[in-house]
C-alpha positions in Angstrom: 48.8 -8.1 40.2 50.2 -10.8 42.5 50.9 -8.1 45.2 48.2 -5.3 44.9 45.3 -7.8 44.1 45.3 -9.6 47.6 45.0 -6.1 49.2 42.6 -4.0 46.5 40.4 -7.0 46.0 40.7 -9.8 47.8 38.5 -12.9 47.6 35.5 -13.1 49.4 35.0 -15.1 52.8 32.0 -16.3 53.8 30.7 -13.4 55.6 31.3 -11.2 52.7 29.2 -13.4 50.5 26.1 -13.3 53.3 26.5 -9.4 52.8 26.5 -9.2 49.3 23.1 -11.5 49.1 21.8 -9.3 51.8 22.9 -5.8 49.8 21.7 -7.6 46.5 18.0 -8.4 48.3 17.9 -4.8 49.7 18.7 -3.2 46.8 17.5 -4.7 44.1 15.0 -7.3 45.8 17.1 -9.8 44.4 17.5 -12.7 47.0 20.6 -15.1 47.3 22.7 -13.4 44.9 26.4 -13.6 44.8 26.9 -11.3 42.4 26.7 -9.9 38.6 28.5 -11.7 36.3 29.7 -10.7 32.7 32.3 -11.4 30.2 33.8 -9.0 27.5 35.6 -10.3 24.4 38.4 -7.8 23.9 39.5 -7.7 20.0 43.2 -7.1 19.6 45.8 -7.6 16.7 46.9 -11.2 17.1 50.5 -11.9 17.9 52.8 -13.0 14.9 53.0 -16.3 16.8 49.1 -17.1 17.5 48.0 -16.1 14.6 45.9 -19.2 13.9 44.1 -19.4 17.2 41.0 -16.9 16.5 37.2 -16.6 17.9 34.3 -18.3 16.3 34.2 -14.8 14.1 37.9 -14.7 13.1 39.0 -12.1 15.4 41.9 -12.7 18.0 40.7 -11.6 21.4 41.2 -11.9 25.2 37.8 -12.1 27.3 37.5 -10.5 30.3 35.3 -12.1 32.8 34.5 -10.2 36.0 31.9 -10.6 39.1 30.2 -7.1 40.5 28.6 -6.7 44.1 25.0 -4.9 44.5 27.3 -1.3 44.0 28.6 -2.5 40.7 31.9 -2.8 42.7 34.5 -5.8 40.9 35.3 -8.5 43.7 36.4 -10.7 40.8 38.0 -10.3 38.0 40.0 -13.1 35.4 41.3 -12.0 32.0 42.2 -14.8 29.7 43.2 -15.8 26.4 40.5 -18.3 25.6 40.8 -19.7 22.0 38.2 -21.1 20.5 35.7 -21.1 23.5 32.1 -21.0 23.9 30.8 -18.7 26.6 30.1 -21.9 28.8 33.4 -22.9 28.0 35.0 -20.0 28.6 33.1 -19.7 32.1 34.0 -23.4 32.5 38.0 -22.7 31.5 37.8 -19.2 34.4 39.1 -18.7 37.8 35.6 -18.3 38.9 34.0 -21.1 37.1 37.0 -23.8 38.1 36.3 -22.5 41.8 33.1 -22.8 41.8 33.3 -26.3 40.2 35.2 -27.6 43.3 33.5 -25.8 46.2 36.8 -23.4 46.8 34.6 -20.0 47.0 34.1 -19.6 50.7 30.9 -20.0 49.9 28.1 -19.7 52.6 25.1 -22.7 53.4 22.2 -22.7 50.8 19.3 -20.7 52.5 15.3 -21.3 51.0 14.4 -18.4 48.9 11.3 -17.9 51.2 9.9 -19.2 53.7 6.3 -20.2 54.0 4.5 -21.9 56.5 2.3 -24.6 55.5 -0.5 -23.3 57.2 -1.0 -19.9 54.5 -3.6 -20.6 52.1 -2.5 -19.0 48.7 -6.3 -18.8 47.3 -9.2 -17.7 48.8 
């Protein structure tokens, strides 16, 4: 992981964000989007030595937490063992969420959804 994922997926820059809100708004007319997010709880047999730590529903799982461009392409992916973990907590506890927390995304400027001019009358 530590080699390939640099080159196969490597994180965003700035620029790259810009074109994934534009492919998002082309696409799906879907402005300022960064992305589709979505987490999977995946149920395995728990290790002999974890066997207490288990989900809300008594199952042992990892959850795996990725971010998709406009194409449904992964540009970031995190797979965790998360405990006992809300899904705001386990968004919270992620690469993704942590990086977001403290601005370390590349992240471009906030732009205005649209622009109107205060001239347009919206009723007749």
């Amino acid at each position: 992981w530590n080699v390939l994922q640099p080159l196969v997926m490597p994180e965003p820059l700035e620029n790259d964000w810009k074109k994934i809100a534009k492919d998002f708004d082309e696409m799906w007319q879907f402005k300022n989007c960064l992305g589709a997010l979505d987490g999977k709880h995946v149920y395995i047999m728990a290790p002999s030595n974890l066997g207490h730590h288990f989900s809300f529903i008594k199952r042992f799982s990892v959850v795996l937490m990725y971010l998709a461009d406009s194409r449904r392409k992964i540009i970031m992916v995190d797979v965790e063992y998360m405990g006992r973990f809300s899904d705001a907590g386990i968004f919270d506890d992620s690469i993704f969420g942590k990086r977001l927390t403290e601005n370390r995304l590349n992240l471009p400027q906030p732009v205005p959804l649209y622009s109107y001019s205060l001239e347009t009358k919206l009723f007749h």
